[in-house]
C-alpha positions in Angstrom: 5.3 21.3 -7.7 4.9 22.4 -4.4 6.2 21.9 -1.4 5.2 21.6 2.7 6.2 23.8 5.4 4.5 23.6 8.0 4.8 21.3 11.3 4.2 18.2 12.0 0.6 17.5 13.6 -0.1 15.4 16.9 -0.8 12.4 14.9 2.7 12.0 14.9 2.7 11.2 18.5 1.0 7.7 18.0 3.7 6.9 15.2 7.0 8.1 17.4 5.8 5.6 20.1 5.2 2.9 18.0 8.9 1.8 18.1 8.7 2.1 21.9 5.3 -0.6 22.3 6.9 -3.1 19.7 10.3 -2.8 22.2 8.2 -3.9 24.7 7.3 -7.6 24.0 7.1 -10.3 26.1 10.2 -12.4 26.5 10.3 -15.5 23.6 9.6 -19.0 24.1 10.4 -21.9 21.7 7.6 -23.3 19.4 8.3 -25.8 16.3 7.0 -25.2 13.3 5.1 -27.8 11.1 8.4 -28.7 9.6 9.8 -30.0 13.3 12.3 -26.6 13.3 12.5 -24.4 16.5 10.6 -21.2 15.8 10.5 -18.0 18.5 7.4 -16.7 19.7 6.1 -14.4 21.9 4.1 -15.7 25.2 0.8 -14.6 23.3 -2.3 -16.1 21.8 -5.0 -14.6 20.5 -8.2 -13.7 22.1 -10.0 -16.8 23.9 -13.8 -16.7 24.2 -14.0 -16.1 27.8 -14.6 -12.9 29.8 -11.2 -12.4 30.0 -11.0 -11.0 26.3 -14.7 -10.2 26.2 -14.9 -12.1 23.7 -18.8 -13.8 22.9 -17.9 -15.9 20.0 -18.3 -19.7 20.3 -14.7 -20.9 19.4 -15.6 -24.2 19.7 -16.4 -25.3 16.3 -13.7 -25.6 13.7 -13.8 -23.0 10.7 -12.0 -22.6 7.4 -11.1 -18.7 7.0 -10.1 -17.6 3.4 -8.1 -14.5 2.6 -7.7 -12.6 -0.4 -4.8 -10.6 -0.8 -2.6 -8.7 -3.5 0.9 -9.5 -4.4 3.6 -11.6 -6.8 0.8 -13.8 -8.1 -0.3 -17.7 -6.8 2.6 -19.2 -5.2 3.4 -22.8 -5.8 4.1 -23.8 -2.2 0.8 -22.5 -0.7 -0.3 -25.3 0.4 2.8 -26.6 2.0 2.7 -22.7 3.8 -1.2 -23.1 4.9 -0.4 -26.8 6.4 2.6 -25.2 8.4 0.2 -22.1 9.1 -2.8 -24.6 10.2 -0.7 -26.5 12.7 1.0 -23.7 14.1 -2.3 -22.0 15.3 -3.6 -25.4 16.2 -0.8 -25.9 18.6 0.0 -22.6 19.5 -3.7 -20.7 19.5 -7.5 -21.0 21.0 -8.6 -19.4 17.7 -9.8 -23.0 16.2 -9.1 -22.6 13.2 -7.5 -22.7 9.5 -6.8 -20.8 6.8 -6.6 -20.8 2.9 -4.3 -17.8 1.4 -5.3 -16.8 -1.9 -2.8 -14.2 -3.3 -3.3 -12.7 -7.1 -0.8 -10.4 -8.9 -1.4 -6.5 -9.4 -3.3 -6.9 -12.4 -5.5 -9.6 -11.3 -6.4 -8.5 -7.8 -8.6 -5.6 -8.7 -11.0 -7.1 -10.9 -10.9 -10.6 -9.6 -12.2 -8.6 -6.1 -14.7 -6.7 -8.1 -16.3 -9.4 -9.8 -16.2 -11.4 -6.2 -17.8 -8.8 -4.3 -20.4 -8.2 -7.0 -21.8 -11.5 -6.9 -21.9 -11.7 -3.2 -19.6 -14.7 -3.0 -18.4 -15.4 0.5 -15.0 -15.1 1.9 -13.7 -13.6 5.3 -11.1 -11.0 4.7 -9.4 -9.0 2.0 -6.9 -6.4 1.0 -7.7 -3.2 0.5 -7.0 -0.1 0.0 -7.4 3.6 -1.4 -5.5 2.1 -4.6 -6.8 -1.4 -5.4 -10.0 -3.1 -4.3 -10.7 0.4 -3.5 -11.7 1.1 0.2 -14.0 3.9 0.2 -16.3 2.4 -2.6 -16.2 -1.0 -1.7 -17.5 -0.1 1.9 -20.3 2.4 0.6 -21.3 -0.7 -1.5 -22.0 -2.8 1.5 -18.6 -5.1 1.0 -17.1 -4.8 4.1 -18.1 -5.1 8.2 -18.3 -2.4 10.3 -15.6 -2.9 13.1 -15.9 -0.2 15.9 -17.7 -2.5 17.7 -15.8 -5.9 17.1 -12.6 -4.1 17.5 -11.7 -3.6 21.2 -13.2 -7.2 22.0 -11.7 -9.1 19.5 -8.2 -6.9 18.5 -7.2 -4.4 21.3 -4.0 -5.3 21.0 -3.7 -4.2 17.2 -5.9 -1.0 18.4 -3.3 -0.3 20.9 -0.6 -0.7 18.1 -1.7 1.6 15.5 -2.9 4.3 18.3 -6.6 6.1 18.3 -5.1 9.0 15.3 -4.2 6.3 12.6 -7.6 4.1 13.5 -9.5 7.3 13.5 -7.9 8.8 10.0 -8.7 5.5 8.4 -12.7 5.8 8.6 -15.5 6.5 7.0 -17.9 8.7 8.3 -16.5 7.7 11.6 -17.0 3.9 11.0 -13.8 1.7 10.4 -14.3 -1.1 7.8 -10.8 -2.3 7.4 -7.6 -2.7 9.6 -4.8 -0.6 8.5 -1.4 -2.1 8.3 1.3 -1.1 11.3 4.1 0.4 9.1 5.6 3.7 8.0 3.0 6.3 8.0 4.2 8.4 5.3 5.1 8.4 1.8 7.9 10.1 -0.1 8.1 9.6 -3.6 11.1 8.9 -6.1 12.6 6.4 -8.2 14.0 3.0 -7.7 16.6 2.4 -10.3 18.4 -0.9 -10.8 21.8 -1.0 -9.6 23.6 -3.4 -11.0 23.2 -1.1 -14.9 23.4 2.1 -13.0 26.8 0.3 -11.8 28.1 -1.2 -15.1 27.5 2.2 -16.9 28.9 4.7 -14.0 26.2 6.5 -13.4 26.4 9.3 -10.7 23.2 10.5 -9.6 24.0 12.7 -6.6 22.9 16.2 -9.0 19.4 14.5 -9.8 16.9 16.4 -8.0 13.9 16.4 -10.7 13.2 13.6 -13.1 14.0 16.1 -15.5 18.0 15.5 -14.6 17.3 11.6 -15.5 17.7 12.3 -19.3 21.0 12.0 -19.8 20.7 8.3 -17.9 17.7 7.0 -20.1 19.3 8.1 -23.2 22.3 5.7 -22.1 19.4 3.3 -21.4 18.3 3.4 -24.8 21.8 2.8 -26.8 23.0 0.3 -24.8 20.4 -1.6 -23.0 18.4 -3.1 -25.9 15.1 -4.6 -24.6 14.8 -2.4 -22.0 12.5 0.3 -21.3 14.5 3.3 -19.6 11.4 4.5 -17.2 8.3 2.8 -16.4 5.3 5.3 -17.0 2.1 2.2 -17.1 -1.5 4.4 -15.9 -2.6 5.1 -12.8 1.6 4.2 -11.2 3.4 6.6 -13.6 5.4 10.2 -13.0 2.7 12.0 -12.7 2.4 10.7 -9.3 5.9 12.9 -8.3 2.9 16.3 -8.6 2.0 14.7 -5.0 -1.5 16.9 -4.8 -3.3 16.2 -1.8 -6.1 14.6 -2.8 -9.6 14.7 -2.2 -11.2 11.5 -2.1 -10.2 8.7 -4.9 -8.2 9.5 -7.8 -9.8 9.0 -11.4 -11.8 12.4 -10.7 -10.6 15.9 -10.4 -10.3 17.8 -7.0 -6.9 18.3 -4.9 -5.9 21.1 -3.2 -1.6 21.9 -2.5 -0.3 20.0 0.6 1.0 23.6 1.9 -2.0 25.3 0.7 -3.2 28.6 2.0 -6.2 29.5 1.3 -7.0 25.3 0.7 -9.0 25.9 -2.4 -9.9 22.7 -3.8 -9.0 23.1 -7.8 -9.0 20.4 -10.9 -4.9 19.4 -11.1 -5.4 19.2 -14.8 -5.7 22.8 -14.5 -2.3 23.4 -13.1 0.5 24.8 -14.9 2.3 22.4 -13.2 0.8 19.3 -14.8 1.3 20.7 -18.2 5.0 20.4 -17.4 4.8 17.3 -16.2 2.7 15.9 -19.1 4.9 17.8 -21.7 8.2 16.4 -19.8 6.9 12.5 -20.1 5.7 13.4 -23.6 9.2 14.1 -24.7 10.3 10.9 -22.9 8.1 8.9 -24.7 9.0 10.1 -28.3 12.1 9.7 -27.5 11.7 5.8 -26.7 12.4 5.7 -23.0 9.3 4.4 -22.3 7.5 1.6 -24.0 5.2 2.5 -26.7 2.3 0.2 -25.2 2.4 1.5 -21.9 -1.7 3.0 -21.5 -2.5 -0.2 -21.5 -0.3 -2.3 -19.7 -2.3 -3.3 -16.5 0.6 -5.3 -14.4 3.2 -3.0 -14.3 5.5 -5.5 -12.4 5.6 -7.9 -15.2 8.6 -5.5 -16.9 10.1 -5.7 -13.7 10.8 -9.0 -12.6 11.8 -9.9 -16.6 14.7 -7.9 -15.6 13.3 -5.1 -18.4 12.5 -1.6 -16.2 15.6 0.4 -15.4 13.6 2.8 -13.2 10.3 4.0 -11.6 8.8 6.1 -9.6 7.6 5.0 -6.3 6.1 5.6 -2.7 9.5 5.1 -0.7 10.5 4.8 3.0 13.8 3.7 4.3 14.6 0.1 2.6 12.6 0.4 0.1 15.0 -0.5 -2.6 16.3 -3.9 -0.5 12.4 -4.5 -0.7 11.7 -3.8 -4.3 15.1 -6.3 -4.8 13.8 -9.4 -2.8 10.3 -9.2 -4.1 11.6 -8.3 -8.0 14.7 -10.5 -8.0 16.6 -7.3 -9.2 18.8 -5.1 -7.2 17.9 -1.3 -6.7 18.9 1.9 -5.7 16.9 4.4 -4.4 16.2 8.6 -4.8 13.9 10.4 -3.1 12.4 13.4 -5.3 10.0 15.2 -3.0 9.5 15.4 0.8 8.2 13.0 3.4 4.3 13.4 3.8 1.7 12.0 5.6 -1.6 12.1 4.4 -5.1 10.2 3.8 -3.2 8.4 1.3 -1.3 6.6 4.1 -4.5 6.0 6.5 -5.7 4.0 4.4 -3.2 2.9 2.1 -2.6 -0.8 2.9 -5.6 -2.2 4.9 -7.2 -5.7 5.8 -10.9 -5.9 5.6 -13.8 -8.6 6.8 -16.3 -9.4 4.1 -19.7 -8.7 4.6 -20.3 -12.3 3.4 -18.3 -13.8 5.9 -19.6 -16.3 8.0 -17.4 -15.6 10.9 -16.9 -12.7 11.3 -15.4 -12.4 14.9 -13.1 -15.4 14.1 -11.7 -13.5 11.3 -10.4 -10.7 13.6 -9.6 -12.7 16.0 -7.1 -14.3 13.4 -6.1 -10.6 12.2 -5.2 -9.9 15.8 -2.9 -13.2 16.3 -1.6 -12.2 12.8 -0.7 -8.5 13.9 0.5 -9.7 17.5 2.3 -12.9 17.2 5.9 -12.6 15.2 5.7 -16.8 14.2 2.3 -16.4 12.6 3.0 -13.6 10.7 6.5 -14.5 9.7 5.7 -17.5 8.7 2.7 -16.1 6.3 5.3 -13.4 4.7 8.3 -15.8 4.2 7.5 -19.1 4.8 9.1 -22.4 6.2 12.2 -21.9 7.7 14.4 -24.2 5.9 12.8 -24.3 2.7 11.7 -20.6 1.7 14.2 -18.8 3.8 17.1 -19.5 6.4 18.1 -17.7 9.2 21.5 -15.5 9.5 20.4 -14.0 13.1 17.3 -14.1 15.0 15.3 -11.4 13.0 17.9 -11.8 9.8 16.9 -14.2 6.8 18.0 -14.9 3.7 16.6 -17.1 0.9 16.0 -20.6 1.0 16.8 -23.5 -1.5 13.3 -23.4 -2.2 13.0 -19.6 -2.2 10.9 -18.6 -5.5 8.2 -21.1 -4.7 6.9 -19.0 -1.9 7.6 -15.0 -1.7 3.9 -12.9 -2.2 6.6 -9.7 -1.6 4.0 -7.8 0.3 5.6 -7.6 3.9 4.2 -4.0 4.0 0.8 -5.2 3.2 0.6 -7.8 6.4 -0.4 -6.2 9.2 2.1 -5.4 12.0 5.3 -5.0 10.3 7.8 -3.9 12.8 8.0 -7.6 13.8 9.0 -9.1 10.1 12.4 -10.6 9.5 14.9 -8.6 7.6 16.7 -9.6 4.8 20.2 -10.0 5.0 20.4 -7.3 2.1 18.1 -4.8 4.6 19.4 -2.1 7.2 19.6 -3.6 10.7 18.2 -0.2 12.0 14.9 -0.3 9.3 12.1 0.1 11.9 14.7 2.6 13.9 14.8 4.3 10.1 11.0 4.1 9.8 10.6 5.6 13.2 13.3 8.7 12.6 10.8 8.8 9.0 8.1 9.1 10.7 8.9 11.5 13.0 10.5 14.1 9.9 7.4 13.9 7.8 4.8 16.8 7.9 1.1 16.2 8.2 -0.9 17.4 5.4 -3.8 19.8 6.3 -6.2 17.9 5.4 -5.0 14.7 7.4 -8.5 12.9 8.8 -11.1 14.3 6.6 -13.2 12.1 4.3 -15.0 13.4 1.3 -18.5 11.4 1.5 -18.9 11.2 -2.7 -22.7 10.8 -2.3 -24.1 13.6 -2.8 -21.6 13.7 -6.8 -21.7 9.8 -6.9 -23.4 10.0 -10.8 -20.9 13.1 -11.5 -17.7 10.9 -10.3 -18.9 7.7 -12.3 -18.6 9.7 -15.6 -15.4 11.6 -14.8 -13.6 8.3 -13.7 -14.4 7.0 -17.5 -13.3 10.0 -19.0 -10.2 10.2 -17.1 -9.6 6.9 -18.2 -9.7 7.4 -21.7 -7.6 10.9 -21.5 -5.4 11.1 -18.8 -4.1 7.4 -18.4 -2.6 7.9 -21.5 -1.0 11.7 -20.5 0.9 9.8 -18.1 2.5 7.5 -20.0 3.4 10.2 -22.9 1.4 8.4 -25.1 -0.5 11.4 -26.3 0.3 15.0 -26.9 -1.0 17.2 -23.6 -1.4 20.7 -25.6 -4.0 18.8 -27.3 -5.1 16.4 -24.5 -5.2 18.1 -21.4 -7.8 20.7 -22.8 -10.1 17.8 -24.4 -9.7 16.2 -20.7 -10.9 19.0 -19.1 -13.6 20.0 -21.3 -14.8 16.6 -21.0 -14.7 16.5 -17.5 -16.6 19.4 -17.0 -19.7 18.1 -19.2 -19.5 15.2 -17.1 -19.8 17.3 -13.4 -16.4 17.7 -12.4 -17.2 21.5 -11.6 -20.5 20.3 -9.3 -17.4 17.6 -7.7 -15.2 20.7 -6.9 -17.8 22.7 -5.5 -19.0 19.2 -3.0 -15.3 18.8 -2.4 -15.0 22.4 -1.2 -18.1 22.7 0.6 -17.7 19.3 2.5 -13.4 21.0 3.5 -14.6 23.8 4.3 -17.2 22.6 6.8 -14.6 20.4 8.3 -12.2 22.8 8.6 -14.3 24.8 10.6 -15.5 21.9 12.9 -12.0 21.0 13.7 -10.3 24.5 14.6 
């Protein structure tokens, strides 16, 4: 796999200040939440419908906003959350309103979305993202509001947060149809491992570099752990994802080029010797029974997890991102970063809040989004819940779990908007969002960083390649089939399908860029 070189590009100057606006906030008063506690907030509300804001909206009529979002699955104390939520925005807002919070788990989200969407059933926001509830086609489809205009009246404060580069690399055709999330803006990827085995077995893992050198700890896995599966490798969030292509466009179809690319040819990854490697290497780990032998068609891949039955996985990491992956999965973890820190399309619009087209309100919906991204009590109380119940307080910005805990924890802090002003865990770094900041700053920009690839003019082509890579390469990243004989059906496939006339678009559409923005 190959690696960046080059420097880091000027969009890094929006994320290295980002640390320095969030250190800026008001001075805290004292609120109570619904459950008569003292809460801290910040002398803030959102947008009024005056002049002052700009704002145009009639506030003046009550609404219900409902929210869709991905995470651990329903949560039995939703409704005790949304009546805290209601009355704190009731006593502490002008946005008039209330919300309902609707959160699925990983497998659920996607196609409950899809199926919503379809049949034009109304709601105000969602998640979304290049990964689930997919961003780019939803909003060719017509899902999602345009917000370039809504934006600086109703949310300049989260404009001001995420900085003109990150709104900017998050649109379409320059038109933004979702709200990123304020968080780290790069992704490095590697394993989380739980600690507590690594620990009872001895494992040293200061010579793994590769996932290659984690043999020797999945074969320990295998004889001793019974009932667990030594590497998670489920499609679409398996290994394969450690070849970190820059990608053009959605996955499922071929086209990336290499992040320190030189002559940025866009080629089909399934073509590179490099993937054969990989392919081969998680081949051998599958015959071997480190990973489960159902794993193409397991859908929730955090099901393993929180039964206490995954040893490792990859994933995107950051600093903390083990002490996230422990609160959310109820295990603890360790992490190891296997290749550098990047930042790409990928993060743009990697975790993202959009406004449904069917939405009756519209404006009142961002107005909510910028409360949420701006106002420490709202959005603390949405992530963790009632103070008291779901979590207690160590310090002012430290928590730790509640009596009632596991009745309210979605485990998506990095999907809700603004995060530098979430609690911490107790079992989290006091210096994370310093960590995140020194992250950001370290990362190098891929070259590609702001381009879009419009899929229209291949929209046909890409439909038939995303089936076929379904049925062939989900299954070469889990190991379940042999890739001497795979890979060169895949690609075969693929090209019957149009995957040469994608290429060729792909190219055509970089190259034109490139040339626009030297």
């Amino acid at each position: 796999m190959k690696l960046m070189k080059k420097g880091l590009v000027a969009f890094l100057g929006t994320a290295c200040a980002l640390s320095m606006v969030l250190s800026g906030c008001t001075k805290p008063a004292d609120a109570t939440a619904s459950n008569g506690d003292k809460v801290t907030t910040e002398e803030t509300k959102a947008p009024e419908a005056s002049s002052e804001s700009g704002s145009k909206v009639d506030t003046s009529k009550a609404v219900e906003l409902t929210w869709y979002f991905i995470g651990n699955g329903p949560q039995e104390d939703v409704a005790k959350v949304e009546e805290a939520v209601n009355k704190y925005i009731a006593e502490n807002t002008d946005l008039n309103c209330t919300i309902k919070l609707n959160c699925y788990d990983w497998g659920t989200y996607p196609d409950k979305m899809q199926a919503m969407i379809a049949a034009g059933e109304k709601f105000d926001i969602c998640f979304t993202a290049n990964w689930a509830n997919n961003y780019f086609q939803q909003s060719a489809k017509g899902a999602f509001v345009p917000l370039n205009d809504l934006l600086p009246v109703y949310a300049p404060k989260t404009m001001e947060l995420l900085g003109d580069d990150f709104i900017k690399g998050s649109q379409i055709q320059g038109v933004n149809y979702a709200i990123p999330a304020n968080k780290e803006k790069a992704h490095q990827w590697g394993l989380v491992i739980r600690k507590d085995i690594a620990e009872k077995h001895n494992m040293d893992f200061s010579n793994v570099k590769t996932l290659a050198d984690m043999e020797p700890f999945f074969q320990i896995i295998k004889e001793k752990e019974k009932g667990m599966y030594a590497l998670e490798a489920a499609g679409g969030e398996s290994p394969f994802r450690l070849m970190d292509f820059d990608r053009i466009g959605d996955e499922k179809y071929p086209g990336v080029v290499w992040n320190d690319s030189k002559d940025m040819k866009v080629f089909n990854e399934l073509e590179a010797p490099e993937t054969m490697e990989m392919f081969k290497l998680l081949r051998k780990f599958y015959q071997a029974g480190y990973i489960r032998e159902d794993a193409a068609t397991v859908t929730d891949y955090t099901a393993d997890q929180k039964a206490g039955k995954m040893f490792a996985a990859v994933r995107s990491l950051k600093p903390g991102k083990d002490a996230e992956e422990s609160n959310a999965m109820g295990h603890p973890y360790i992490q190891i970063e296997l290749t550098p820190a990047v930042i790409s399309n990928r993060e743009t619009t990697g975790s993202m809040q959009a406004i449904s087209a069917t939405s009756p309100n519209p404006e009142r919906a961002l107005m909510f989004l910028e409360a949420f991204n701006t106002d420490p009590v709202l959005n603390n109380l949405i992530n963790f819940g009632i103070e008291g119940t779901h979590y207690e307080k160590v310090s002012d910005n430290v928590i730790k779990a509640g009596p009632s805990g596991a009745k309210y924890n979605p485990g998506t802090g990095w999907m809700f908007g603004n995060q530098f002003i979430n609690y911490l865990w107790d079992n989290e770094d006091p210096n994370k969002w310093e960590n995140f900041k020194k992250f950001n700053d370290n990362a190098t920009g891929t070259k590609t960083l702001g381009f879009v690839f419009d899929p229209e003019p291949v929209k046909t082509e890409i439909a038939q390649c995303v089936n076929i890579w379904d049925q062939y390469v989900l299954p070469m990243e889990s190991g379940t089939i042999d890739p001497e004989k795979g890979v060169q059906e895949a690609i075969k496939a693929l090209n019957a399908a149009g995957a040469e006339k994608i290429l060729a678009e792909k190219q055509k559409q970089l190259e034109a860029w490139l040339a626009a923005t030297k």
